[in-house]
N, C-alpha and C positions, 0 to 999 in steps of 0.2 A: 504494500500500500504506500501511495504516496503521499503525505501530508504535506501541506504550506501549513507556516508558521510566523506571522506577521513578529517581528522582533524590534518594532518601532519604539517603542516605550523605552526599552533597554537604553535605545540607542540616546535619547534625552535625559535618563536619570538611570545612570551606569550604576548606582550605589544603592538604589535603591530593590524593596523583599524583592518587587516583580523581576527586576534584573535577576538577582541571581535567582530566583525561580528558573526564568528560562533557561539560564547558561547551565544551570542543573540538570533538568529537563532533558536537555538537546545532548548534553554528554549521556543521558541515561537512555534515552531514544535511541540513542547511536550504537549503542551495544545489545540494538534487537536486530535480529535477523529479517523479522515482519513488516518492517518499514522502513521507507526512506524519507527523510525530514528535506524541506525545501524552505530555507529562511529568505525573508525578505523584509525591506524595509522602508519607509518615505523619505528619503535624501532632502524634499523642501519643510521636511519639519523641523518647527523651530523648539528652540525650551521654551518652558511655559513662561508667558510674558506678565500676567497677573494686573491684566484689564487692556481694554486702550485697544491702537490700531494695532500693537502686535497679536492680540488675541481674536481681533475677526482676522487679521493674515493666517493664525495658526487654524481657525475652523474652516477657512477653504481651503490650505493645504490637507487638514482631514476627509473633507468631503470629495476634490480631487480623488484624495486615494483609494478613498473605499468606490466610489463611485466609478472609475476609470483607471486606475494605475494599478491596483491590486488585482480588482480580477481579469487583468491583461497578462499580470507574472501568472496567474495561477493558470491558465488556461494554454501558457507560454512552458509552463512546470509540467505541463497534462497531470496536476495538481488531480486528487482525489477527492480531499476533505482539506476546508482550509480554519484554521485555529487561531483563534483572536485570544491572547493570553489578558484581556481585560475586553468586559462588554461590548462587543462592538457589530457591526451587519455591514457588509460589502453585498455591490449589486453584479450577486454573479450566480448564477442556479445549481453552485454546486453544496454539498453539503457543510454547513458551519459550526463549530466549536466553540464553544470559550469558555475562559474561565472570571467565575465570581469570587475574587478574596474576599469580600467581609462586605456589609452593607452598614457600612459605618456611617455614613450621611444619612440613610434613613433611619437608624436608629436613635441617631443623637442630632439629631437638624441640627441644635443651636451651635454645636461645634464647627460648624460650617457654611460658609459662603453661601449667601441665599443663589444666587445667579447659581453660582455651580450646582449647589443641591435639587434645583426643580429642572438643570436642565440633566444630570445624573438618572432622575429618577426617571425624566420621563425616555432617554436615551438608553440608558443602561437597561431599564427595567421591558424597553419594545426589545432590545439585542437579544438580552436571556428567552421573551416569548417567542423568538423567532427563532431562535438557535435550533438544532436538531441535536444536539447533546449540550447541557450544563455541565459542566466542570467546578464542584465546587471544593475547596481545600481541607474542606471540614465539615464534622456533624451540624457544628454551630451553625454557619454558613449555610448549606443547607437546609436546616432547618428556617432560618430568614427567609429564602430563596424561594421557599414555600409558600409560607405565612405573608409575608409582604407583598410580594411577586406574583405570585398564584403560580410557580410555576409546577408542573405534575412530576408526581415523583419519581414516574419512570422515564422523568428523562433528566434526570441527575446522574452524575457521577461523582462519586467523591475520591479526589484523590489527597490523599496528604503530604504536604513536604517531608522530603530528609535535611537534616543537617545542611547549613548553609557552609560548614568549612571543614578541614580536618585539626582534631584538635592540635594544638601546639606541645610538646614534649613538657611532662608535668614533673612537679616534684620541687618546685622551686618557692621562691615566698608570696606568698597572697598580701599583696601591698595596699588596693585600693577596692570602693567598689564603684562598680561601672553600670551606665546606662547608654546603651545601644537605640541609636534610632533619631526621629528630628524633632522639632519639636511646632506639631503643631496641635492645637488645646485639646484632641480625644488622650494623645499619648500624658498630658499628666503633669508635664515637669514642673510646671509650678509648682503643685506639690511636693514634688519630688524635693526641691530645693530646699521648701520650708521647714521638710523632715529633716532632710541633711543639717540644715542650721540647727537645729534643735538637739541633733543629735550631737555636734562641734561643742554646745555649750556643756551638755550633761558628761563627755568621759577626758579626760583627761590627754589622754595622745589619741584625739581622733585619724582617722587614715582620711587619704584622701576620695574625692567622688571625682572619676573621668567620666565625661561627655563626647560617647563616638559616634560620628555619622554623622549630622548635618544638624544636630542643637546645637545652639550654642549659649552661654550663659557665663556671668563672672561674679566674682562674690569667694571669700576664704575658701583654700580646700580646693576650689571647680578648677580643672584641668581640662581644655579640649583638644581631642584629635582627630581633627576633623577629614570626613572620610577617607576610613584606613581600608587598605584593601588587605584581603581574607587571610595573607600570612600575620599581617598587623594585628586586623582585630582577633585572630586564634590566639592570639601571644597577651593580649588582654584579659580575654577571657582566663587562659593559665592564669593572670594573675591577681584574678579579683577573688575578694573573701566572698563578693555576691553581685548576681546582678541583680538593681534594683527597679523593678518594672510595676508603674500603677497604671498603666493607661485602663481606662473608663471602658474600652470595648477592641475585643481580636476578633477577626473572623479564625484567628490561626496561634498565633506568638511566635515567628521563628527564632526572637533573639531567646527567648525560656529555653526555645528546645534545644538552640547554639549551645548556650549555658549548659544544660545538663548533660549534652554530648561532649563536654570539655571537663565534665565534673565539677562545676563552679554550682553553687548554689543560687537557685531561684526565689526572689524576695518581690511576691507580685499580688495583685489584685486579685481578687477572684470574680474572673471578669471567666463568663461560661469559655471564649476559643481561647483562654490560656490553663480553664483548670479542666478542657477537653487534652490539652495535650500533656498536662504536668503531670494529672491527678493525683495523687499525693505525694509527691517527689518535692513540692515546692513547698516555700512557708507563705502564707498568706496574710494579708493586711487588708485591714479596710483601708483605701485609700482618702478618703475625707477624714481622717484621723491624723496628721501629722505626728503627732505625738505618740502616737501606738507604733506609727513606723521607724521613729527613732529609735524605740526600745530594741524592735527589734535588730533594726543595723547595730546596735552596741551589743545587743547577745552574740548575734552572728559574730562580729568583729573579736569578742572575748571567748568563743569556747571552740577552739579546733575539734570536740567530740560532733560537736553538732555540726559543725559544713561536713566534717569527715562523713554523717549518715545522711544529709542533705545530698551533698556531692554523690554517693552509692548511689541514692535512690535515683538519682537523673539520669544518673550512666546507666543501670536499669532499664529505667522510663524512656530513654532515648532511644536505645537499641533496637527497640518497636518498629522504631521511622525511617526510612530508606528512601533514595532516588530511583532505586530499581523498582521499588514495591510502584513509585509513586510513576513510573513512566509505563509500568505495565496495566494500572489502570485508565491512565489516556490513554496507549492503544483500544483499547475495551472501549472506548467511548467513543473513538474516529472509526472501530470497526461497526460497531451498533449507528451510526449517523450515516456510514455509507448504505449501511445495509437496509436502513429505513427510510432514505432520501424521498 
């Protein structure tokens, strides 16, 4: 079988899950015999410009694409099934895929952009009805996908990530704790911070808190490095006593699951698509509580018994999640979409 695989997204935000989702994905695809993967991309896409004339130049270079440049390569691919790794419909009568990470805009509107959110919902939510297989990352996900979407349940598939890196060689000092990701208001970080401060005033030799990926923030303690690519952030995660994760809503978590696949302890919300992938590997917090999260980062930071069963239990919990599991259930869903086109 031959799949197209639109690889656009990646190509504007290199750092971000959906990138290495794909570049996972396409390594893990590649080691099936069943298929041939056909990547493509929109060369006039711009990064997101965040309003103004750059952002109606970026929605006609989307519509160009779908509309006329894509399903020109796919037809050009003698493409089989073509696979939008984020909501999307191209005008071309072959069968389509995608995939739904999370429905974070509609579950928390106010965390987001009115413009984006109504145009999300009404775009995203026709793509998934249109679609002839759902891909979705998670139960949780799914589960929204449903509920929200209407969309039916036999035409879900759920695939889960693996591991977004290989751990980095362990054994060395757990120096700081680290939060992975950007910061925009579902993930949290203002809280985060608040806790962090709370926690600096109450022990005595606090460690420090690194900021990786594209937050950024200053204030005692806050260290960033800003997006590290996958041997960097492994070499983090070896050396954090935890990572500390409140965001408000995952369709998934892959920094949790990073973390437990590193054996770094998980310090998160319980937020349903992170205690989908943890479930009891992690420690949990209310995150509207600052002050119950401090406590915690100081137990964490004071008792190597507890990362050392926190740590066990993730590398555990981890070992579940695979890019191979997760590339053999998208074949399952480009073969069921060609099969019912």
């Amino acid at each position: 079988m031959r799949v197209l695989i639109d690889t656009t997204y990646s190509r504007r935000a290199p750092f971000s899950g959906t990138a290495v989702y794909l570049d996972r994905l396409q390594r893990a695809l590649a080691e099936l015999d069943e298929i041939e993967v056909v990547t493509v991309f929109n060369e006039r896409r711009r990064h997101p410009a965040g309003g103004g004339l750059g952002s109606v130049r970026n929605l006609a270079a989307d519509r160009w694409w779908m509309a006329v440049e894509l399903p020109r390569l796919a037809e050009r691919a003698e493409a089989e099934v073509v696979h939008h790794p984020l909501p999307a419909r191209a005008r071309t009568p072959l069968p389509q895929v995608i995939t739904v990470h999370d429905l974070a805009f509609e579950r928390l509107p106010r965390h987001f952009d009115t413009a984006y959110r109504l145009y999300a919902h009404r775009t995203h939510r026709a793509a998934a009805r249109a679609a002839s297989r759902v891909i979705c990352v998670s139960e949780t996900t799914a589960r929204d996908a449903r509920s929200l979407w209407g969309i039916e349940e036999g035409r879900i598939a759920i695939a889960r990530h693996g591991p977004g890196q290989k751990p980095a060689p362990g054994g060395g000092e757990r120096t700081q704790f680290l939060y992975v990701g950007d910061d925009e208001p579902r993930k949290n970080l203002q809280a985060l911070l608040a806790a962090y401060s709370q926690y600096r005033q109450a022990v005595p030799k606090p460690l420090p808190l690194v900021l990786a990926g594209s937050a950024a923030a200053t204030g005692p303690g806050v260290a960033l490095v800003k997006k590290p690519g996958a041997e960097r952030l492994a070499e983090l995660y070896a050396g954090a006593v935890a990572l500390v994760h409140l965001s408000l809503y995952e369709g998934f978590g892959l920094p949790p699951l990073e973390a437990m696949h590193a054996g770094t302890p998980v310090l998160a919300a319980a937020v349903p698509g992170v205690t989908e992938v943890c479930e009891t590997a992690a420690r949990y917090v209310d995150p509207g509580d600052p002050a119950g999260v401090a406590r915690s980062m100081a137990e964490l930071a004071a008792s190597p018994a507890l990362r050392a069963e926190l740590g066990y239990r993730g590398k555990q919990r981890a070992a579940l999640f695979s890019w191979s599991a997760s590339a053999r259930a998208h074949l399952n869903a480009y073969s069921l979409a060609q099969r019912h086109r």
